[in-house]
Every structure is written in structure tokens, then in C-alpha cells.
C-alpha positions as CSV (number, residue, x, y, z in Angstrom):
1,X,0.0,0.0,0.0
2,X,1.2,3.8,-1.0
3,X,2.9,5.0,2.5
4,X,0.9,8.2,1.3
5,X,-2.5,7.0,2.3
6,X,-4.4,8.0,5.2
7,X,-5.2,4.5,6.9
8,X,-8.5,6.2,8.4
9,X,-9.9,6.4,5.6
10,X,-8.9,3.7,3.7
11,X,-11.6,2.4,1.2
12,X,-11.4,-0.2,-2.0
13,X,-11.5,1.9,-4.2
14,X,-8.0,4.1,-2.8
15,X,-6.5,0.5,-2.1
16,X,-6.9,0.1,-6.1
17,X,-5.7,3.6,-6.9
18,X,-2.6,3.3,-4.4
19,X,-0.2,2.2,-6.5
20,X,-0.9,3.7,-10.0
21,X,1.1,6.3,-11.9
22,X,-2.1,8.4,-12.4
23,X,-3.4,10.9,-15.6
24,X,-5.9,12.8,-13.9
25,X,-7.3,13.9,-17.8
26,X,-9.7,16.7,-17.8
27,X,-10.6,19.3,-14.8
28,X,-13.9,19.8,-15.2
29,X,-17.0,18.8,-12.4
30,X,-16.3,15.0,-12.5
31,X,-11.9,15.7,-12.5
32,X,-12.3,18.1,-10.2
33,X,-14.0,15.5,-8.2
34,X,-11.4,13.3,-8.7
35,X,-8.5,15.7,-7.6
36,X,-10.4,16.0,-4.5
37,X,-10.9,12.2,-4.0
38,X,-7.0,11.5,-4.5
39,X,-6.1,14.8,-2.4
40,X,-8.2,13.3,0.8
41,X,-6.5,9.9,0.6
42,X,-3.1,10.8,-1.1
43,X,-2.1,14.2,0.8
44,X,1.5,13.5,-0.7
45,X,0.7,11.3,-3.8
46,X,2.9,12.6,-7.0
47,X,-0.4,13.6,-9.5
48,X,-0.4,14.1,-12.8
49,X,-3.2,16.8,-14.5
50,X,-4.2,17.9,-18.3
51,X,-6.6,19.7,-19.6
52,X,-7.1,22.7,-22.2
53,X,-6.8,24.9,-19.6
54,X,-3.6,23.5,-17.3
55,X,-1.8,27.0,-17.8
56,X,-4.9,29.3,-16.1
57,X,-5.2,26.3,-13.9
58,X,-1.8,25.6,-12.8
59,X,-1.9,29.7,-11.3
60,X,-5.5,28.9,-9.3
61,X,-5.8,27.5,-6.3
62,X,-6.0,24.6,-5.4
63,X,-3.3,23.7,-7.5
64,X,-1.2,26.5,-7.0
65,X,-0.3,25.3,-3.7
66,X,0.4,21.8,-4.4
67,X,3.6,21.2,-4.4
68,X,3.2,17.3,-5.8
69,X,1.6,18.0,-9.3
70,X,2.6,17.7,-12.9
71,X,1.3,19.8,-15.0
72,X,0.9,18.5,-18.9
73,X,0.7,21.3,-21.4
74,X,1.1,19.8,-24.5
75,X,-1.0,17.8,-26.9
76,X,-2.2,14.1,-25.6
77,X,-0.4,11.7,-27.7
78,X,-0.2,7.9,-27.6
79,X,3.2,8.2,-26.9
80,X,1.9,10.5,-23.7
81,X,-0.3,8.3,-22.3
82,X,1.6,5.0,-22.3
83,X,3.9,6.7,-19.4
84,X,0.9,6.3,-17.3
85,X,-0.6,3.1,-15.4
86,X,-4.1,4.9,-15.0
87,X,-5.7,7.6,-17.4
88,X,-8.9,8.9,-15.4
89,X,-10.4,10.6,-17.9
90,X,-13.1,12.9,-17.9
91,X,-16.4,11.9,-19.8
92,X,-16.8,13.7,-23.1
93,X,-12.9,14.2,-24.3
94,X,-12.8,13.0,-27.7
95,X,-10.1,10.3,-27.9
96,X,-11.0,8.7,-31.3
97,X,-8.2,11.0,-33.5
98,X,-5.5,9.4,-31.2
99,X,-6.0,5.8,-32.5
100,X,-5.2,4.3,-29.4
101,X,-4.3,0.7,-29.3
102,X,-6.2,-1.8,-27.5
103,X,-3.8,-1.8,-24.6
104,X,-3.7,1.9,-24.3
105,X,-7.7,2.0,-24.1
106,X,-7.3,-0.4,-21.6
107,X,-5.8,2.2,-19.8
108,X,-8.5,4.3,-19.8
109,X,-11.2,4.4,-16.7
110,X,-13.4,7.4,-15.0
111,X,-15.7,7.4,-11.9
112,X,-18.4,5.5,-13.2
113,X,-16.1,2.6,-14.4
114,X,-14.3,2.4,-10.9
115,X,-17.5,3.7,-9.0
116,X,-19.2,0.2,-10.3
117,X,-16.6,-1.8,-9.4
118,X,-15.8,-1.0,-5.8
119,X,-18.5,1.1,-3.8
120,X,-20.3,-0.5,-1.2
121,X,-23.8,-1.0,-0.7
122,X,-26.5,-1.8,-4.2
123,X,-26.4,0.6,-7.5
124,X,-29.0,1.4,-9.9
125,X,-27.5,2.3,-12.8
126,X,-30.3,4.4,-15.2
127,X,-29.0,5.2,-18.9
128,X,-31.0,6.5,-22.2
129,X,-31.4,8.6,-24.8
130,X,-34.1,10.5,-22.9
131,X,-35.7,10.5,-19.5
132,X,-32.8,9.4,-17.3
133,X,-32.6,12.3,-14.9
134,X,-36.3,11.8,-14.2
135,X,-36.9,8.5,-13.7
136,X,-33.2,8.5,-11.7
137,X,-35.2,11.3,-9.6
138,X,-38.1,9.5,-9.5
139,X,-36.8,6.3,-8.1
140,X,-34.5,8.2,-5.2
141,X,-37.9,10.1,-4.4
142,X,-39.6,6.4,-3.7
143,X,-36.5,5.5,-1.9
144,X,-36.5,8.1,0.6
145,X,-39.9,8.0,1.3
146,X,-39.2,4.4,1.9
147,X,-36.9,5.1,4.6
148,X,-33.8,4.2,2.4
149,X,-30.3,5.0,2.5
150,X,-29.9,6.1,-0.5
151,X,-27.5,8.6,-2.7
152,X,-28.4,10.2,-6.0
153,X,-25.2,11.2,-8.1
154,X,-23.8,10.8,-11.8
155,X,-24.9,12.6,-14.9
156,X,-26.9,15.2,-13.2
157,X,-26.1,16.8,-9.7
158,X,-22.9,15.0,-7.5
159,X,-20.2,13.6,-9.0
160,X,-20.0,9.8,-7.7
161,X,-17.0,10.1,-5.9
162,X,-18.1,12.9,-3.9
163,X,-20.2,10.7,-1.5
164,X,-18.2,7.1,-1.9
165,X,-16.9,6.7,1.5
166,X,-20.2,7.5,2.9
167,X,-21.7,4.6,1.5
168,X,-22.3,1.6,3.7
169,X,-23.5,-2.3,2.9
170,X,-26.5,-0.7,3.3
171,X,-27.0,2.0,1.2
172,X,-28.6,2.1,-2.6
173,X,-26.9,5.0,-4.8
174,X,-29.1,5.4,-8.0
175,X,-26.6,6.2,-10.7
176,X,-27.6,8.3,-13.8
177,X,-25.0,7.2,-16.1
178,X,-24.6,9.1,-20.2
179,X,-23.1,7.2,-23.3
180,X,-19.5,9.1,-22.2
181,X,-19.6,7.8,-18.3
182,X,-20.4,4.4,-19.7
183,X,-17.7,4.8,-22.6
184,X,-14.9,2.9,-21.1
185,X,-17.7,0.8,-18.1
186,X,-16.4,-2.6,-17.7
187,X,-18.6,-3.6,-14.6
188,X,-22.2,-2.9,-14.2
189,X,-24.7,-2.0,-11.8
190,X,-26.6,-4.4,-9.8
191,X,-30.0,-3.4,-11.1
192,X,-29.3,-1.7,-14.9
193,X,-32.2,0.4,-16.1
194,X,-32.3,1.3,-20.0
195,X,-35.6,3.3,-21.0
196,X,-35.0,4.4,-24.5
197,X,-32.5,4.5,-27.6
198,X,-32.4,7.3,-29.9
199,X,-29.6,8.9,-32.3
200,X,-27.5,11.8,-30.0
201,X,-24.5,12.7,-29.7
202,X,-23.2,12.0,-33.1
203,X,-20.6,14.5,-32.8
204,X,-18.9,12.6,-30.4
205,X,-19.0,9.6,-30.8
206,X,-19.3,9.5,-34.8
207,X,-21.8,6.7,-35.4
208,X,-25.2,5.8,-34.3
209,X,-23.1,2.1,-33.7
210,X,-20.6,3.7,-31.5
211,X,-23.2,5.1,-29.1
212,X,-25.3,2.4,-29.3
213,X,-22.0,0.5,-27.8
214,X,-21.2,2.8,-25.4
215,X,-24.6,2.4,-24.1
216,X,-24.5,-1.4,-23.8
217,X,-21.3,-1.3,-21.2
218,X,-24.4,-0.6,-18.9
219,X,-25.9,-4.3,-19.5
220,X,-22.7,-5.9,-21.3
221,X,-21.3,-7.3,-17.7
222,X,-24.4,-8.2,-15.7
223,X,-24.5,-10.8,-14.0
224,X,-26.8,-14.2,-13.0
225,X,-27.7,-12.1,-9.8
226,X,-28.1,-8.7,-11.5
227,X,-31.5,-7.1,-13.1
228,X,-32.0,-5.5,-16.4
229,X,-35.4,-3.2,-16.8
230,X,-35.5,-2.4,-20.2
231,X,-38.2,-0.9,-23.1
232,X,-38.5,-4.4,-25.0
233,X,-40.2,-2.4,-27.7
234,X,-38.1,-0.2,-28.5
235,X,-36.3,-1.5,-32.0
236,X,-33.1,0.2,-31.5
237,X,-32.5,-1.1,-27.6
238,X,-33.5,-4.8,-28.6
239,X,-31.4,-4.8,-31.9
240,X,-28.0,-3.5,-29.3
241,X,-29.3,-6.1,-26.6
242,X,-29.4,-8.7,-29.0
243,X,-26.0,-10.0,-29.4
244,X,-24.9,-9.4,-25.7
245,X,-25.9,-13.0,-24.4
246,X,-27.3,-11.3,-21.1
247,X,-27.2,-13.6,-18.1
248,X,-29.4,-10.9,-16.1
249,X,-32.8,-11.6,-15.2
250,X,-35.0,-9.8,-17.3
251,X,-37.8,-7.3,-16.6
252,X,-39.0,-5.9,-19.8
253,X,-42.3,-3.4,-20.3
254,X,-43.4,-1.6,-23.4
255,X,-45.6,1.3,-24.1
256,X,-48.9,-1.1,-23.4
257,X,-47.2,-1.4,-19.7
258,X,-49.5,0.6,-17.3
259,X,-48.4,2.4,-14.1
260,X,-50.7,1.1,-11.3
261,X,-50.9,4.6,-9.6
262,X,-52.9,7.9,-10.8
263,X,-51.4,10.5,-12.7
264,X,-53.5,11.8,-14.6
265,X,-53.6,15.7,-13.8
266,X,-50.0,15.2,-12.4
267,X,-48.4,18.2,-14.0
268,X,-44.9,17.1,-12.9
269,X,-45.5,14.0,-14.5
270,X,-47.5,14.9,-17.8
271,X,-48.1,12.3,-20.6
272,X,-47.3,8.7,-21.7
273,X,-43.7,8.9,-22.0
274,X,-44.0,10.0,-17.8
275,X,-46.0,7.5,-17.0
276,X,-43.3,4.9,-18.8
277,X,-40.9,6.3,-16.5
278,X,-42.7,6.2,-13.7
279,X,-43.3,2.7,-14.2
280,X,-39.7,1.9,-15.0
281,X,-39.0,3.4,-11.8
282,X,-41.0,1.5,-9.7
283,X,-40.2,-2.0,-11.0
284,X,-36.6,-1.1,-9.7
285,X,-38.4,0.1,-6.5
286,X,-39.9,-3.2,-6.2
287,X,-36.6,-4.8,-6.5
288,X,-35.2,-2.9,-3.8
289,X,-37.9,-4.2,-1.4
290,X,-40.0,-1.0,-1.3
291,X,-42.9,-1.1,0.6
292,X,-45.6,0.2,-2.2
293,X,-47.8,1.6,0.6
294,X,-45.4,5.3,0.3
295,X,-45.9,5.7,-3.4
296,X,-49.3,7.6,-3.6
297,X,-47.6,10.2,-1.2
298,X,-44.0,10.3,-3.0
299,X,-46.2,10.6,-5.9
300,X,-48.2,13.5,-4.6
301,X,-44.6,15.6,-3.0
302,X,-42.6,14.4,-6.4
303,X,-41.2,17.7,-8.4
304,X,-40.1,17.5,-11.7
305,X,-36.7,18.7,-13.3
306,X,-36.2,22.2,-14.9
307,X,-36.5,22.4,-19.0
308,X,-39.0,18.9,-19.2
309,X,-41.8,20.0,-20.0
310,X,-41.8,22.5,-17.2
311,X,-44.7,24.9,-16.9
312,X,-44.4,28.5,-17.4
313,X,-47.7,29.8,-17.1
314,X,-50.5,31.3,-19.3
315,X,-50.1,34.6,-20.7
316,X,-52.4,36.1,-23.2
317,X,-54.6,32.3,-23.4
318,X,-51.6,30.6,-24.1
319,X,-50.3,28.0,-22.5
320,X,-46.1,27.9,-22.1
321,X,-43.8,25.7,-21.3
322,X,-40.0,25.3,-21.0
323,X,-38.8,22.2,-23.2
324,X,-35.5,22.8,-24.0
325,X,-33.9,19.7,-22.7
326,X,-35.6,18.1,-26.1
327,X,-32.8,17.5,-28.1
328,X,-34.2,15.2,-30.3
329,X,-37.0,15.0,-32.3
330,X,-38.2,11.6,-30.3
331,X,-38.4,13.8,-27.1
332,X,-40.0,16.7,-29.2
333,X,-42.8,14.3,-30.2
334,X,-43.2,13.0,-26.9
335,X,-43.4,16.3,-25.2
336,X,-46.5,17.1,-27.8
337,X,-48.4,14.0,-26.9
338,X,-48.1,15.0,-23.1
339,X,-50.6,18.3,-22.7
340,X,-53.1,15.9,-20.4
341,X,-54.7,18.9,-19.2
342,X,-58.6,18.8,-19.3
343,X,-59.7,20.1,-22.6
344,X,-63.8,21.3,-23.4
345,X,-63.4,18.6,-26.3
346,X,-61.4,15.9,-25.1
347,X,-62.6,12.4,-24.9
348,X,-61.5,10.1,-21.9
349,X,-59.2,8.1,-24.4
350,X,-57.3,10.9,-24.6
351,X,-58.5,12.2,-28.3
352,X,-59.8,15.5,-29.3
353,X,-62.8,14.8,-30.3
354,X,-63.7,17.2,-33.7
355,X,-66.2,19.9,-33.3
356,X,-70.1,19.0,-34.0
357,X,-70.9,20.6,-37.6
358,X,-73.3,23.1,-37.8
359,X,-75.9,23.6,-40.2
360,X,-75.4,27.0,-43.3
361,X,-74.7,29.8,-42.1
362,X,-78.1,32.5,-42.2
363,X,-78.2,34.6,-45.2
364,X,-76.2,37.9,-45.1
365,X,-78.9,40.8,-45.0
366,X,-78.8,42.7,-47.8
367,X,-76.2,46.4,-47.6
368,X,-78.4,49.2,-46.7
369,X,-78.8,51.8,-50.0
370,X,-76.4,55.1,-49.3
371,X,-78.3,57.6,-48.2
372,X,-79.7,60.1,-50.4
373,X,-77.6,62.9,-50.6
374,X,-78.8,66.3,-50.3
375,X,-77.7,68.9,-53.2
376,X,-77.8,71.9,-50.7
377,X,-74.7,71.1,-48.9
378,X,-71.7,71.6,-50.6
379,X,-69.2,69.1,-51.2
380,X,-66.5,68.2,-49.0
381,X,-63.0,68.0,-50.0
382,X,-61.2,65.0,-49.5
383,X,-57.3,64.3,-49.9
384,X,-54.1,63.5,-48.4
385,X,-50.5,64.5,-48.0
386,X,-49.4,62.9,-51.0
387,X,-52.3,63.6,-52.9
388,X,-53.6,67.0,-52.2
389,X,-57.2,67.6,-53.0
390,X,-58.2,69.0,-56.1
391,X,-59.5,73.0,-55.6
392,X,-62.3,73.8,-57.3
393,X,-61.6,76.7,-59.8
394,X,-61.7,80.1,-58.4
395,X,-64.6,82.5,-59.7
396,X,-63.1,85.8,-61.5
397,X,-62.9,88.4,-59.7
């Protein structure tokens, strides 16, 4: 074990990283969380950090007064990186101009990757194209109101390394994970939850294949114990399940699945895609042992995420919302199916039903005749600006 570690707070996961020549690659939320992780168990521990930024960096604290950092300033090569044990990188730093061998990618890990592998306690990993934060929000929400221990980190909010050694055999962290955490995942969660699959984030990772592959590190190493809740209807998540040979045990649902609970007139949960989530949510509940009695009341104190389908307010008759998280046209079209507010013509299927038609219109009365006009008035001149009127000629004087 590195001399530099604090024995008091010793944990798996700093037994792993004792050793390691580290790459702490990319300072951004997650590095930064990183930097702190390795700080509190490695006061001493030679580190070595890049990023685009390492020279304004370097000059702020707290790395100014470190005296036992590297600082890499140059480009990232191949040659860079195989002088390193351990790359943490950061999730979304392109890497596929380097060309990096397999046993330089092996290399590469991140929080997720090592988070999976040696926190205590259950995970819930939640991953897809669309709805992840909610239903990862969702779920934690039924937790607690179920008296659990749980921790909500990943994607959106904490970092997962910010709350590791506060986790106990005990406690559940629910784990949104993106296609970049899951990137370079070689261990999964103990219950993996996929809801959707959709084309994103092209730019990255170049194909609709590679993302689709990224993704699948959330269910590629499951195990005979593990759970997989997944949308079985969904063409593109079946076609990337397909060829993984799961040994999970399954628990698939589809847009016929029905959430047991009420919410229609929910406004923090409005429309189908919702009420998929919700349900997706609580089969992983149910897994966990929750006691189903809480969920009309986590139901009724649930509040939903900023930019879904958040609601602004009427102004002028109009009804506004803030959207913006819809990045793709899927979530667009789902976001237009979910205005479940009462309507003056809406049937209880859920379809406007058309106006009843109405018989002709009543004949137009006929234009009242123009007055008659009265020859012993004179006549009034009429013009404008552009077009003076016409003066009558003057009599000669």
C-alpha cells in the first residue's frame, strides 16, 4: 500500500488507486472531483493533470499550492499516455483522432467505471437517450420515502466520488449514467435500467453504432444475480441487446405497460412517455424491497426537473412551457403527446374529439342603400398629403 494513504480512511477503491502512476485527464465537475478524492486519501501522492486549460489552472488554487503536481501542457499523444498506469479521464474528451491501441484504451477508466466496481452497498445504474434524470429522480424520491439510504449522483447533480466513503453495505446509490460515463464501463450496476435509444450525440462519438455500444457497457457485464429493466419495444435497444448473451434476469415493459398509480392531472409528471418512467421506476423500487404503501404520497410531493416539460404559465390564453432539454425529435414528439390537461373537447381516451358541424350559415342581410344625398350642402374636399385635393376653380374676380 502507498505509504501516502491516510489509513482512516482507507476504502477499496483508494486501495486500487494506491499504487498507480495516475493521468488525472480533464478538470472539469467530475476531474475536479477526482483531484479531491486523490487529495483526501493521497495528501502526498505525486499527480499528474491535463486539460485545455492547465496554464490558467496551474496559477488557481487549489493547485497553486500543491507542491506534488505535474502539469501537462502539451497535446495528448499515444506516446503521452503510455507513461501512465491509469488515465482517469473525464467523460466527453474525444479520444477517437488518437487511434489508441487496445492496450492503451485499456488504460482508460473514470468514476463511473471504478465507482461500479468497488462502492459499497446496491447501484441502480439508469442510462437512455431521454428520460434518465427523471426517472433517476423518480426512483431516489420512492427510496426516501421508503426510509432508504440512498444517494443520488452521476450525470446530473454530485459527482460519484463525492459521497463514496459515505456509503455503507446498506446503502442504494441510484446512478444516472450518459453514453460518455459508460464509454470505457467494464462492470455494471446491480440493477441496470435502459428506458430508451435514440440517435445523440453524433458529434462525439461519430456513429449511431458507437453510441449504441457505449450504451451497452451498462448491461454488457451483468450478472446471474443482477436485473436488467428495459423498453423491450423499443427496435433500436432490442437490436443492441441482442448480441450481448445477457445472463441478467430480465424485466421488460413496453408502451402497453400501465403504471398502477394515478397520474392523470399530475403536471410534474405529464403524458405517456411519464407515466413509462414512472413505471420503469418503480419496478426497480420493487426490486429494492420497497414497501408500495409510500408511493401515492412520493407521488403527490414528487417535483419534476427544470427544461421537461416545465410549466411557465399562461399569458395572453396561451399556455407555455420550458422544453428545451428536447434534443431530439423523439423527445419533441413525446413532449406534444403530453398536454393531459382537461380540454372542453377531449374524450377520456385521450383524443380530441372534432367539433359537431353546424348547419349553413343564415343569409347575409342585404347592404343598406347610401343615403340620399342632399344637393344643398356643398361638397366636401377629401385628400391626403401625397395627394392634395383637387381646388375647385376660383370664380373671377
Amino acid at each position: 500500500m502507498d505509504s501516502s494513504l491516510h489509513p482512516e480512511t482507507a476504502s477499496p477503491l483508494a486501495d486500487f488507486l494506491s499504487g498507480q502512476n495516475l493521468l488525472l485527464w480533464g478538470l472539469g465537475k467530475e476531474g475536479l472531483s477526482s483531484y479531491r478524492f486523490l487529495r483526501h486519501h493521497f495528501p502526498e501522492k505525486e499527480l499528474t493533470l491535463a486539460d485545455d486549460r492547465i496554464e490558467t489552472l496551474r496559477a488557481a488554487p487549489p493547485f497553486s499550492a500543491d507542491p506534488h503536481l505535474r502539469f501537462l501542457s502539451g497535446p495528448i499523444t499515444p506516446a503521452v499516455l503510455d507513461g501512465f498506469d491509469l488515465i482517469l479521464k473525464s467523460p466527453g474528451i474525444p479520444i477517437a483522432a488518437l487511434h489508441l491501441s487496445p492496450a492503451l484504451t485499456a488504460k482508460l477508466t473514470g468514476q463511473a467505471d471504478l465507482f461500479l466496481r468497488f462502492a459499497p452497498g446496491r447501484i441502480v445504474g439508469i442510462t437512455g437517450t431521454k428520460g434518465k434524470s427523471t426517472t433517476s429522480h423518480l426512483l431516489t424520491h420512492f427510496l426516501r420515502a421508503g426510509g432508504f439510504d440512498v444517494h443520488l449522483g452521476g450525470n446530473f447533480g454530485i459527482p460519484l466520488w463525492d459521497f463514496i466513503d459515505a456509503l455503507r453495505p446498506a446503502s442504494i446509490t441510484v446512478a444516472e449514467l450518459s453514453s460518455y460515463q459508460l464509454e470505457h464501463a467494464r462492470h455494471s450496476p446491480h440493477i441496470a435500467l435502459w428506458l430508451n435509444l435514440y440517435e445523440e450525440h453524433l458529434n462525439y462519438h461519430g456513429t449511431f453504432a458507437a453510441y449504441c455500444d457505449a450504451k451497452a457497457n451498462l448491461a454488457r457485464h451483468l450478472g446471474p444475480a443482477d436485473h436488467l429493466i428495459y423498453r423491450a419495444d423499443d427496435l433500436s435497444l432490442a437490436a443492441t441487446l441482442a448480441p450481448l448473451h445477457l445472463r441478467a434476469q430480465l424485466h421488460p415493459f413496453t408502451t402497453a405497460s400501465i403504471f398502477p398509480y394515478l397520474l392523470s392531472g399530475n403536471r410534474e409528471l405529464p403524458g405517456p412517455h411519464n407515466a413509462l418512467n414512472a413505471f420503469a421506476a418503480l419496478t426497480a423500487a420493487r426490486l429494492l424491497g420497497l414497501d408500495e404503501a409510500v408511493v401515492p404520497r412520493a407521488l403527490a410531493s414528487f417535483r419534476s426537473l427544470p427544461h421537461r416539460l416545465e410549466y411557465l404559465g399562461v399569458f395572453a390564453g396561451v399556455r407555455y412551457y420550458n422544453d428545451s432539454i428536447s434534443t431530439v425529435p423523439e423527445a419533441t414528439l413525446a413532449a406534444l403527446a403530453g398536454d393531459r390537461r382537461p380540454h372542453p373537447r377531449r374524450h377520456e381516451s385521450g383524443r380530441i374529439v372534432p367539433r359537431p358541424r353546424r348547419g349553413p350559415p343564415p343569409p347575409r342581410p342585404p347592404p343598406h342603400p347610401p343615403p340620399a344625398r342632399n344637393r344643398s350642402h356643398p361638397r366636401k374636399i377629401i385628400g391626403t398629403a401625397r395627394h392634395p385635393p383637387r381646388r375647385p376653380p376660383s370664380h373671377p374676380r
